[in-house]
C-alpha positions as CSV (number, residue, x, y, z in Angstrom):
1,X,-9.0,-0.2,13.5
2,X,-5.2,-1.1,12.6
3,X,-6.6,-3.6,9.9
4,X,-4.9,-3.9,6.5
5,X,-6.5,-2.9,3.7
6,X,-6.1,-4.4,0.3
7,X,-4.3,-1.9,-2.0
8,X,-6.3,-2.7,-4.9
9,X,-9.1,-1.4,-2.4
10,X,-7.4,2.0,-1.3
11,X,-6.5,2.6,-5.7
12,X,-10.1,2.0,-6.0
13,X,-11.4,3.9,-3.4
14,X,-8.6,7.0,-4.5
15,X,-10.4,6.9,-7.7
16,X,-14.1,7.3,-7.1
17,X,-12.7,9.9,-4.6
18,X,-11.4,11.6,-7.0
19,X,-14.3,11.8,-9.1
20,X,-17.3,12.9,-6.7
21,X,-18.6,16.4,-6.8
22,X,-19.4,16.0,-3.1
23,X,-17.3,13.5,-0.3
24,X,-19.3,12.7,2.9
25,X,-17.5,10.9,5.9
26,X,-19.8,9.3,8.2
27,X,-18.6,8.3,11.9
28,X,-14.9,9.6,12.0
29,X,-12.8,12.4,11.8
30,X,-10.7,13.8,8.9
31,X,-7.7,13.1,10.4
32,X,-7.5,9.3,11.2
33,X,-4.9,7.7,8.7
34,X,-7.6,6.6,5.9
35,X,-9.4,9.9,5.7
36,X,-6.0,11.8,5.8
37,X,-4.8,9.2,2.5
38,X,-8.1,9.6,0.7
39,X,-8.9,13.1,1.3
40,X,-5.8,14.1,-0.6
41,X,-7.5,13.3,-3.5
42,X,-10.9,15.0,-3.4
43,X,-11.4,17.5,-5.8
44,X,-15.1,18.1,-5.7
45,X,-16.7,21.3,-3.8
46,X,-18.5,20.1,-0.7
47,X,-17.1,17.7,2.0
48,X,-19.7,16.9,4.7
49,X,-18.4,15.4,7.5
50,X,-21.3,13.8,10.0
51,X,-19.8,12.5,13.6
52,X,-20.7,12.8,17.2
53,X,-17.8,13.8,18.8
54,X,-16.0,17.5,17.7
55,X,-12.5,17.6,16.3
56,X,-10.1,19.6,15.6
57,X,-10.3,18.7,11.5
58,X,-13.9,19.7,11.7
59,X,-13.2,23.1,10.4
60,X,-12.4,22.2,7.0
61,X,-15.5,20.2,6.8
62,X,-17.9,22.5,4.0
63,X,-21.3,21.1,6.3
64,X,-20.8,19.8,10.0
65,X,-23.4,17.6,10.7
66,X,-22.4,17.2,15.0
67,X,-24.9,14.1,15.8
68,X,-25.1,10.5,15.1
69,X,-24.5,8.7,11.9
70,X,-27.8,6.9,12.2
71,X,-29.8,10.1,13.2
72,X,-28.5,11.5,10.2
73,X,-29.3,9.2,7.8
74,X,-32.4,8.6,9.2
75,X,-33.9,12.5,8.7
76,X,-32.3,12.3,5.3
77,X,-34.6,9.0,4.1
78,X,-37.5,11.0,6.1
79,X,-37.0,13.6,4.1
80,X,-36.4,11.9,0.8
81,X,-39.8,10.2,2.1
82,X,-38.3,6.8,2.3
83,X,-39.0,6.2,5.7
């Protein structure tokens, strides 16, 4: 938190969110000051927003996942039979 990111970083990261059909944000809400930079350029048709603790932003979230990041990911590779 309050670190500085490269700005080569934040283009490249603009870009490929840009480009992806589907945006997931894992552990935060929409509104801290990355999200709120990168999310203005999302074009694609679901955003999937996975975090513990309800928000106000979560509303414009396509798919509210309301539960850990790890439990999360962890059903997801159980499902995908990876686990």
């Amino acid at each position: 938190m309050g670190e500085k990111v490269d700005n080569k970083v934040i283009t490249k990261a603009a870009d490929e969110v840009q480009k992806a059909d589907v945006l997931l944000v894992l552990g935060t809400n929409l509104k801290t000051y990355l999200c709120t930079q990168l999310i203005n350029y999302y074009e694609g048709d679901k955003l999937i927003v996975v975090n513990p603790e309800p928000h106000f932003s979560d509303k414009y979230a396509d798919i509210l996942v309301s539960e850990r990041v790890d439990i999360t990911l962890e059903k997801i590779l159980k499902e995908l039979g990876e686990v």
